[in-house]
N, CA, C and O atoms as a CHARMM CRD file, in Angstrom:
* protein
*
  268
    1    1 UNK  N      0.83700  -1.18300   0.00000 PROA 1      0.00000
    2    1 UNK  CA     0.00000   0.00000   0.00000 PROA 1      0.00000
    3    1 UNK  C      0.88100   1.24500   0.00000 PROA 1      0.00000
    4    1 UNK  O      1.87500   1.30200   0.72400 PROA 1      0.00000
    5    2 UNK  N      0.54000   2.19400  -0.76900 PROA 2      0.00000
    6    2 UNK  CA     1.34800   3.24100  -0.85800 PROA 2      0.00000
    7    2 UNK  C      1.24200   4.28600   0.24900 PROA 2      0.00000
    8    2 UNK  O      0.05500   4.53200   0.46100 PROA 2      0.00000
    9    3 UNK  N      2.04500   4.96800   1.00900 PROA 3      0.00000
   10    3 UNK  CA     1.49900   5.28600   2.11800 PROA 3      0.00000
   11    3 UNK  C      2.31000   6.79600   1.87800 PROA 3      0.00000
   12    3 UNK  O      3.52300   6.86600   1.67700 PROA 3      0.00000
   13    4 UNK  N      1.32200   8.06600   1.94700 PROA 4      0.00000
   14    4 UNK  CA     1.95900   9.36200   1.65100 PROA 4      0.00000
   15    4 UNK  C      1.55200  10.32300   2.90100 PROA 4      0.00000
   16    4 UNK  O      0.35700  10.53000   3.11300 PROA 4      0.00000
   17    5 UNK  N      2.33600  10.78300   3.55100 PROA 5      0.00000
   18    5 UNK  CA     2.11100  11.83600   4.82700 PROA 5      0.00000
   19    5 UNK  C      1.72300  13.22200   4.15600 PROA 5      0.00000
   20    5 UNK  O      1.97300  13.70900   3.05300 PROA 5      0.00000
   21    6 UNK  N      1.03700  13.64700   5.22200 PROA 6      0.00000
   22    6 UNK  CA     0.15100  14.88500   4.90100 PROA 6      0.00000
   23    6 UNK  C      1.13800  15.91900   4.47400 PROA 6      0.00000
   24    6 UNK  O      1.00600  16.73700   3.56400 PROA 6      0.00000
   25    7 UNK  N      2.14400  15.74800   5.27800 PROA 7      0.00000
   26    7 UNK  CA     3.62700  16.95800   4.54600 PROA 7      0.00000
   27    7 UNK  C      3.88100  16.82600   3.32400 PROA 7      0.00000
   28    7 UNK  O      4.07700  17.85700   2.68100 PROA 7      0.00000
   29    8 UNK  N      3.95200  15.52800   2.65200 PROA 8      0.00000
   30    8 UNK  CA     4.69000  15.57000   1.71700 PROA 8      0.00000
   31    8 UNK  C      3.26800  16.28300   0.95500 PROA 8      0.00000
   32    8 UNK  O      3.46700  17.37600   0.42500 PROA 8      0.00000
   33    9 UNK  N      1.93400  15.74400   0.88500 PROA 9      0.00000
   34    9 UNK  CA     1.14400  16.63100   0.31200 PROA 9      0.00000
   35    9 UNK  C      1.10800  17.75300   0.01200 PROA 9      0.00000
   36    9 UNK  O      1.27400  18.21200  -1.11800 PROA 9      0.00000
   37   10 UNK  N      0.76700  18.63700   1.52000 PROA 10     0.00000
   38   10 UNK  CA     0.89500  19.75800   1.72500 PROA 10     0.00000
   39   10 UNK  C      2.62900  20.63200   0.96700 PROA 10     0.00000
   40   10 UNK  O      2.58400  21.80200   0.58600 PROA 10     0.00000
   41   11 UNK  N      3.93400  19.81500   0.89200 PROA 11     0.00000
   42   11 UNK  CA     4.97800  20.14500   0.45300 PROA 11     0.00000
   43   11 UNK  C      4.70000  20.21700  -1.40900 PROA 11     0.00000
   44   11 UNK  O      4.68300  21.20900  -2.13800 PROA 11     0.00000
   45   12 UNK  N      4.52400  18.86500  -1.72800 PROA 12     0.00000
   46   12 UNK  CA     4.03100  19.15400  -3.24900 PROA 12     0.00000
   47   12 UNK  C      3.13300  20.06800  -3.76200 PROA 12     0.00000
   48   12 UNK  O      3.36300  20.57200  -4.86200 PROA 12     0.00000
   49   13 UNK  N      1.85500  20.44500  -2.95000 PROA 13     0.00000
   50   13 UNK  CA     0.72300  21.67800  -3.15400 PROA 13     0.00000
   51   13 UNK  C      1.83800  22.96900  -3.48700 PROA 13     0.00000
   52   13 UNK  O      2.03700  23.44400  -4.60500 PROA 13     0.00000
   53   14 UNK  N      2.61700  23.46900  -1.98000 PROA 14     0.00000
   54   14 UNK  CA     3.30300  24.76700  -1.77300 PROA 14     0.00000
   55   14 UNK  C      4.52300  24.66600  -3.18000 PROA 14     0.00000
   56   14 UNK  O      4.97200  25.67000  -3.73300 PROA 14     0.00000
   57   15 UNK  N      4.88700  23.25200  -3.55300 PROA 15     0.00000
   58   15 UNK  CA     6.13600  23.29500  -4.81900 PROA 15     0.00000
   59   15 UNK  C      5.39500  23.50400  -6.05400 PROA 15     0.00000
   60   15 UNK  O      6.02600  24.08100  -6.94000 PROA 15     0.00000
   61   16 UNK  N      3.88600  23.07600  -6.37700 PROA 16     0.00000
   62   16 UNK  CA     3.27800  23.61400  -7.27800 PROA 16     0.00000
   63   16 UNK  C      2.88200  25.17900  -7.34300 PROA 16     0.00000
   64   16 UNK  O      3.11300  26.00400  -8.22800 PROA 16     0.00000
   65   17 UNK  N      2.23200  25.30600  -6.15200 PROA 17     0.00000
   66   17 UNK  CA     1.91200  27.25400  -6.03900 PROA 17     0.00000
   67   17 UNK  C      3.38100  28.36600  -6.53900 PROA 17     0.00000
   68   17 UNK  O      3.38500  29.36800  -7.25400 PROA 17     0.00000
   69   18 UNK  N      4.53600  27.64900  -5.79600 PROA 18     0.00000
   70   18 UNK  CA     5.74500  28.05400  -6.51800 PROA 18     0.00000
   71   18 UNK  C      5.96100  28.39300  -7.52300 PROA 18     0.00000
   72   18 UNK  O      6.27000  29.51800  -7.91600 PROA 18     0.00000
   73   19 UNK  N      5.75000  26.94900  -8.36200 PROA 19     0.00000
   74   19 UNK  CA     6.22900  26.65300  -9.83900 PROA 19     0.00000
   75   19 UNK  C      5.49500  27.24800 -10.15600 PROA 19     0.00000
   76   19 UNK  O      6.17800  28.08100 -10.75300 PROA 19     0.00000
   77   20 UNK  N      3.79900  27.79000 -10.35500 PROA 20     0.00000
   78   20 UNK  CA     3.30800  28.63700 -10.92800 PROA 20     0.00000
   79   20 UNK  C      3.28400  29.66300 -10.61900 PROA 20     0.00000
   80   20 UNK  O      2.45400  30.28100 -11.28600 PROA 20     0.00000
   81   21 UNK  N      3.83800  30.32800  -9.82500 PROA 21     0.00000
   82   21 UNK  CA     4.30800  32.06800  -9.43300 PROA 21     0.00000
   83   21 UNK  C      5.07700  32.08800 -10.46300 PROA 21     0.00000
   84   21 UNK  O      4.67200  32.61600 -11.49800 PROA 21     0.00000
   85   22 UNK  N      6.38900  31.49500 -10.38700 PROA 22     0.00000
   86   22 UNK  CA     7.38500  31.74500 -11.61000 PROA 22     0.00000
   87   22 UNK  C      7.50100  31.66600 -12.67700 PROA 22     0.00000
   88   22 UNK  O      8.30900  32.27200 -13.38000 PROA 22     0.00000
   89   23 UNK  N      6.36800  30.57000 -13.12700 PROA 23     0.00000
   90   23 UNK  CA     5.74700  30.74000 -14.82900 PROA 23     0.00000
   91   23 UNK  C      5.26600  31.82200 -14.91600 PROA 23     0.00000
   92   23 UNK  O      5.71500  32.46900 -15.86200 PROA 23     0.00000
   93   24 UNK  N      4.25900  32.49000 -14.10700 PROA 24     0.00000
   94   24 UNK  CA     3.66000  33.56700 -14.33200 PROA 24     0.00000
   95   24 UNK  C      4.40400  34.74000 -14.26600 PROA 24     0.00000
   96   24 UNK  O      3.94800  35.70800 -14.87300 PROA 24     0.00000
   97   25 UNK  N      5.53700  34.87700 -13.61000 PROA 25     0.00000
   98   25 UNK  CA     6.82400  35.95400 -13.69800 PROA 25     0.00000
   99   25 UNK  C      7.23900  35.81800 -15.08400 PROA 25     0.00000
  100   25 UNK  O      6.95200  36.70800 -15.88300 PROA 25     0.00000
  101   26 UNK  N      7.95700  34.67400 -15.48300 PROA 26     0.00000
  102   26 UNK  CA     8.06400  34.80600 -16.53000 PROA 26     0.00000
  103   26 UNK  C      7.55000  34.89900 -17.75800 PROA 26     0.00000
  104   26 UNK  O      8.18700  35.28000 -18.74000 PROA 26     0.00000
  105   27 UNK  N      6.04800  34.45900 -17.75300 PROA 27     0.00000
  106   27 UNK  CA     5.23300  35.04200 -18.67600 PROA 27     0.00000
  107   27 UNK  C      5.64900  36.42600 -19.18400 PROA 27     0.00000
  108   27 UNK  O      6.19300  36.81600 -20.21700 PROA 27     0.00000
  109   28 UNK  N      5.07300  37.17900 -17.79100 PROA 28     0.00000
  110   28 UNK  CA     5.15000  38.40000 -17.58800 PROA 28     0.00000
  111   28 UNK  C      6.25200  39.45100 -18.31600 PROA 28     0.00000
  112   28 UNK  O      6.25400  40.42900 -19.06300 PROA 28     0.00000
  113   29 UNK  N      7.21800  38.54800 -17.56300 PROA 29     0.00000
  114   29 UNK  CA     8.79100  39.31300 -18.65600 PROA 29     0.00000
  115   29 UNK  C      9.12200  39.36100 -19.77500 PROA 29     0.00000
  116   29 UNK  O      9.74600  40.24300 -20.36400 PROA 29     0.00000
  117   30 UNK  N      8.52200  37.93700 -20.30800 PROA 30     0.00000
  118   30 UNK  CA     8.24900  37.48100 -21.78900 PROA 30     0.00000
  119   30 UNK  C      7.54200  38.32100 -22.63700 PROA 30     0.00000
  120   30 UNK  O      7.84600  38.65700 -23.78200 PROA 30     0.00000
  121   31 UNK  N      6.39000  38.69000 -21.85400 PROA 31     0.00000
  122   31 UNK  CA     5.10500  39.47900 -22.90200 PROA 31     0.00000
  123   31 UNK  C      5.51600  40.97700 -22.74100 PROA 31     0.00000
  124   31 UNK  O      5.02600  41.73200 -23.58000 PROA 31     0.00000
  125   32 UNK  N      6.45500  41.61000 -21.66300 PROA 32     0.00000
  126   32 UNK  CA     6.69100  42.77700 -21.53300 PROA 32     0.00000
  127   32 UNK  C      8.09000  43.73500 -22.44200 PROA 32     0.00000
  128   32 UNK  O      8.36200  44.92900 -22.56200 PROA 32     0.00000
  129   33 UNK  N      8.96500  41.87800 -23.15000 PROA 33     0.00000
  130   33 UNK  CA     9.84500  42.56200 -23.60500 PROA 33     0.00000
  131   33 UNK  C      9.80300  41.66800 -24.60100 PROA 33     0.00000
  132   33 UNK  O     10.49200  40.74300 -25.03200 PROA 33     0.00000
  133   34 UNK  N      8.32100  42.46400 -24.95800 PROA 34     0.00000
  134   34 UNK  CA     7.65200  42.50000 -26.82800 PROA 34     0.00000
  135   34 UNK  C      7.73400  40.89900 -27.15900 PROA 34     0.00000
  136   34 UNK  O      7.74900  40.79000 -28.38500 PROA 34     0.00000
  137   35 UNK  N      7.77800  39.94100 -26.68800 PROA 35     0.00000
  138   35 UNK  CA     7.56900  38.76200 -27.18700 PROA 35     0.00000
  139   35 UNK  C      6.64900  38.32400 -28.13000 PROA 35     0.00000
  140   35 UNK  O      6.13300  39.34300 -28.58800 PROA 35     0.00000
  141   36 UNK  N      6.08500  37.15800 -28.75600 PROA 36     0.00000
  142   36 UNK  CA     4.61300  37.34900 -29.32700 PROA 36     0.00000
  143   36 UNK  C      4.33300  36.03500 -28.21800 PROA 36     0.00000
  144   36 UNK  O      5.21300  35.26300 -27.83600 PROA 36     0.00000
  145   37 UNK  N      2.84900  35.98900 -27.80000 PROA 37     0.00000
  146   37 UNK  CA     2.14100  34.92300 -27.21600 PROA 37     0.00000
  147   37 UNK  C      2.46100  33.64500 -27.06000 PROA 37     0.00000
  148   37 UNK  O      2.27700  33.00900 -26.02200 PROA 37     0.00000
  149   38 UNK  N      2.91900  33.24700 -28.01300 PROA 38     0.00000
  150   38 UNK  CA     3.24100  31.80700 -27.93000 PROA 38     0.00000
  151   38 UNK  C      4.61400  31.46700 -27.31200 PROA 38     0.00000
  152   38 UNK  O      4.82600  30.47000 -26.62100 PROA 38     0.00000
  153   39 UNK  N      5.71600  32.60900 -27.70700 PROA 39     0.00000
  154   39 UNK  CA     6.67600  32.41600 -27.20900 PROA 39     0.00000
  155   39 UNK  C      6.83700  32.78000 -25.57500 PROA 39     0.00000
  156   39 UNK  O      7.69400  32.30700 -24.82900 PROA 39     0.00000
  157   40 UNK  N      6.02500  33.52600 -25.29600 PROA 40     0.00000
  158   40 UNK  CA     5.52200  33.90900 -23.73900 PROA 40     0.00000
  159   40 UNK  C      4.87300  32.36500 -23.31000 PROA 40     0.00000
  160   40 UNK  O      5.35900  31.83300 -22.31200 PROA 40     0.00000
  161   41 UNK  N      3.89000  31.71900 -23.98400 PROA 41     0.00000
  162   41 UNK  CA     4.13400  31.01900 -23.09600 PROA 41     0.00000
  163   41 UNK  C      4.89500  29.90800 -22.95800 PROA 41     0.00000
  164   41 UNK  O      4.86000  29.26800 -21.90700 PROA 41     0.00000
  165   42 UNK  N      5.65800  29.55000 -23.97700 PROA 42     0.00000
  166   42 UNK  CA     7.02100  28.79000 -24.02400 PROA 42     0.00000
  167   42 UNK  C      8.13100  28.84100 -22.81100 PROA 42     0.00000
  168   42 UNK  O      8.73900  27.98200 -22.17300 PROA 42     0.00000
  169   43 UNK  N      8.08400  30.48700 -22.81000 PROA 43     0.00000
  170   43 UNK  CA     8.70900  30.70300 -21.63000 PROA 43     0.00000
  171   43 UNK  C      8.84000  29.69600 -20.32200 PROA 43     0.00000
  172   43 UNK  O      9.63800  28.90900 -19.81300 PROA 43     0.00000
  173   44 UNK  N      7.00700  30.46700 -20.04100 PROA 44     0.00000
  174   44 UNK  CA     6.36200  30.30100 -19.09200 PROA 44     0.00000
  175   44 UNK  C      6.14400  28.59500 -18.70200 PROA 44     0.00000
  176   44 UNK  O      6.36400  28.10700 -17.59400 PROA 44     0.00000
  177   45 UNK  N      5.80700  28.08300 -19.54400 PROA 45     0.00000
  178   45 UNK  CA     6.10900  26.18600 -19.39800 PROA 45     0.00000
  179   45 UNK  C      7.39800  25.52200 -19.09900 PROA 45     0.00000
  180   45 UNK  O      7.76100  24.40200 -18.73900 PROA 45     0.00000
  181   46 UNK  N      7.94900  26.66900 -19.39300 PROA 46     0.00000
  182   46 UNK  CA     9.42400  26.05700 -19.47700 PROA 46     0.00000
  183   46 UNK  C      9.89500  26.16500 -17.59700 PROA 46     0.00000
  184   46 UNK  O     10.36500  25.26100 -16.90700 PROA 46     0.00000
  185   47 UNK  N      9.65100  27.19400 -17.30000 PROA 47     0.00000
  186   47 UNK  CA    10.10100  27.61200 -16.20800 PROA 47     0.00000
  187   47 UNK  C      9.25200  26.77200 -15.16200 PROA 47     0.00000
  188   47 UNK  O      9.77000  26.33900 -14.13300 PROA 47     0.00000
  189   48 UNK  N      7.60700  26.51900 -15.55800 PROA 48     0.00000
  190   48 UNK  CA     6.83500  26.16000 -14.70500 PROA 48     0.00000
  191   48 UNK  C      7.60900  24.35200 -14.07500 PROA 48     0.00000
  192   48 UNK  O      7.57800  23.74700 -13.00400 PROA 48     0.00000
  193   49 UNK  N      8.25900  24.06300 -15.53600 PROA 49     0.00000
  194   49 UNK  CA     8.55000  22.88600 -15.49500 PROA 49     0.00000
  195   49 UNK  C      9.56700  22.81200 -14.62000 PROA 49     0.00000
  196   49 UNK  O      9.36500  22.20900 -13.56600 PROA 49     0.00000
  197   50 UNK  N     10.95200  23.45000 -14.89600 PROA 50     0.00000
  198   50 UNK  CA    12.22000  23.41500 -14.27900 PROA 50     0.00000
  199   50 UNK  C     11.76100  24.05100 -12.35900 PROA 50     0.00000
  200   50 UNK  O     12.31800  23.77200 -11.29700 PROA 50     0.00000
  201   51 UNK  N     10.76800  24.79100 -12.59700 PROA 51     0.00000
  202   51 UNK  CA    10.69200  25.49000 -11.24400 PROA 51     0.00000
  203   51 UNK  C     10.11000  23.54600 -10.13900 PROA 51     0.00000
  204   51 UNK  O     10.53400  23.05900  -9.09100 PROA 51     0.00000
  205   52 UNK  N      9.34900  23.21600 -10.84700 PROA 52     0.00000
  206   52 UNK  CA     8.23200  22.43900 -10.26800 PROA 52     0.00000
  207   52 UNK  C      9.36400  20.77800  -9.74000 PROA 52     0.00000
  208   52 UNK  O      9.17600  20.02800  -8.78200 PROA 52     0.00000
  209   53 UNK  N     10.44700  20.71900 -10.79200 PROA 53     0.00000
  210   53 UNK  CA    10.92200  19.50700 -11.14800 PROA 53     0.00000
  211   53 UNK  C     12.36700  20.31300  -9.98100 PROA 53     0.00000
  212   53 UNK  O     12.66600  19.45500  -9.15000 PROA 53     0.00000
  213   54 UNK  N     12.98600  21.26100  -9.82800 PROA 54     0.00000
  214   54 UNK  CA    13.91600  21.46100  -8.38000 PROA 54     0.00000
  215   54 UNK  C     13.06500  21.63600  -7.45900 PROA 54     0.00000
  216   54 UNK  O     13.66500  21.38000  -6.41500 PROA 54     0.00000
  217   55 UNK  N     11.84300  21.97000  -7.19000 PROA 55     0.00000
  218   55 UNK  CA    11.27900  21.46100  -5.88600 PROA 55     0.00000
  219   55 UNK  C     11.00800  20.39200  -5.34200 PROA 55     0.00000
  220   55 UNK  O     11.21900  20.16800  -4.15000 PROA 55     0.00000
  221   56 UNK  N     10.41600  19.45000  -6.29000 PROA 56     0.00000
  222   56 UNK  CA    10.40200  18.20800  -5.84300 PROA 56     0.00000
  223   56 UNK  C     11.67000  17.49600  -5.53200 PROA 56     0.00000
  224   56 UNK  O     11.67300  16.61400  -4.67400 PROA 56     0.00000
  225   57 UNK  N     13.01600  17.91000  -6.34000 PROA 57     0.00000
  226   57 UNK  CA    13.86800  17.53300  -5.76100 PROA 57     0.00000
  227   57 UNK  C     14.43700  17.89500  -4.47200 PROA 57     0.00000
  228   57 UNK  O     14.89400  16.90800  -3.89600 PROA 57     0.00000
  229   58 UNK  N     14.51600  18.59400  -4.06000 PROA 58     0.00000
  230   58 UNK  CA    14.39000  19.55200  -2.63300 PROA 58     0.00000
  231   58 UNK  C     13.99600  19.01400  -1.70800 PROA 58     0.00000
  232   58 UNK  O     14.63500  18.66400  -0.71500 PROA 58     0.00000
  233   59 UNK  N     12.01500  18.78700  -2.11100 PROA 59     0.00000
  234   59 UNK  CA    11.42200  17.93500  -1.77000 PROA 59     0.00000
  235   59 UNK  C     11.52900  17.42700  -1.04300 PROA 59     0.00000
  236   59 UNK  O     11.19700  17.47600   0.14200 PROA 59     0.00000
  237   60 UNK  N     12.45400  16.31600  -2.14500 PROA 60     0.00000
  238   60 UNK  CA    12.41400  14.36100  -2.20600 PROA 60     0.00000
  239   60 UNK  C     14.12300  14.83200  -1.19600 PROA 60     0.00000
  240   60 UNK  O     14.21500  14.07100  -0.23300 PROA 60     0.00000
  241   61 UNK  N     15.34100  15.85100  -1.26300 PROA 61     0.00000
  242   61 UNK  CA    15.99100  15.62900  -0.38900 PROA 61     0.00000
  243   61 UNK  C     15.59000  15.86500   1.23200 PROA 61     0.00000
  244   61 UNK  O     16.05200  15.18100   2.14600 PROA 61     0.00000
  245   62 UNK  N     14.59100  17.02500   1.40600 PROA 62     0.00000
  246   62 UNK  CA    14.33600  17.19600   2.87200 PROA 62     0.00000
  247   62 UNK  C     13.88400  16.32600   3.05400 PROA 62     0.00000
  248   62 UNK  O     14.42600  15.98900   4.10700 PROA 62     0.00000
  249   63 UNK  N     12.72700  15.05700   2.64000 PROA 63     0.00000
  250   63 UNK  CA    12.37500  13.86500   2.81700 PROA 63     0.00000
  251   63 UNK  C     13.17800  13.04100   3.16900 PROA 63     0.00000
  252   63 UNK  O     13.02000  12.34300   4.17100 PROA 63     0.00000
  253   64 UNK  N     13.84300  13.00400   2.65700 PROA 64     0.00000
  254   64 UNK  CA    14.89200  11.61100   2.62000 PROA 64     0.00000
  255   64 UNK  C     15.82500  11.78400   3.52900 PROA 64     0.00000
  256   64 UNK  O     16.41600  10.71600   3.69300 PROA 64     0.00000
  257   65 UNK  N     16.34400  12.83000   4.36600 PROA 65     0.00000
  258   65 UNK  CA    17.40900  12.95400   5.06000 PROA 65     0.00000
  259   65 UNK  C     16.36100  13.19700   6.71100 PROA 65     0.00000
  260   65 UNK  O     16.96900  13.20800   7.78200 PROA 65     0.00000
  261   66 UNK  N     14.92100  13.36000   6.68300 PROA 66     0.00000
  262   66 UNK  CA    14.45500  13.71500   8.05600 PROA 66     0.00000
  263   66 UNK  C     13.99800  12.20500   8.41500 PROA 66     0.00000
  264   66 UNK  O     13.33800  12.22500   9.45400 PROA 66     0.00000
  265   67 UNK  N     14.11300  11.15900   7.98900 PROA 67     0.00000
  266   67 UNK  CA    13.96200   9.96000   8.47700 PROA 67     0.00000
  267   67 UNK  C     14.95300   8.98900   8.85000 PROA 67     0.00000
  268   67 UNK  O     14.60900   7.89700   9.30000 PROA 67     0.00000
């Protein structure tokens, strides 16, 4: 049975809210220095991704070292 503690939940929720602050920054910077749309949101996926994928690693290290 797979067994997941409410932290790590609550930790993945707060690494997603993250990752999408900083897509949305970079949207932002994207569309402000004249980009066209699509490449804004290229940006913005890009970052959402890399932002989302070092938190979980973070994550998965504060996890792994508090047990």
């Amino acid at each position: 049975m797979l067994h997941i503690s409410l932290a790590l939940i609550v930790g993945i929720g707060f690494a997603v809210l993250f990752s999408a602050a900083i897509a949305g920054a970079a949207f932002a910077l994207a569309r402000g220095d004249g980009q066209t749309v699509s490449a804004s949101v290229r940006w913005g996926a890009g970052s959402f991704a890399g932002a989302l994928t070092l938190a979980i690693l973070i994550l998965t290290l504060f996890r792994g070292t508090a047990g």
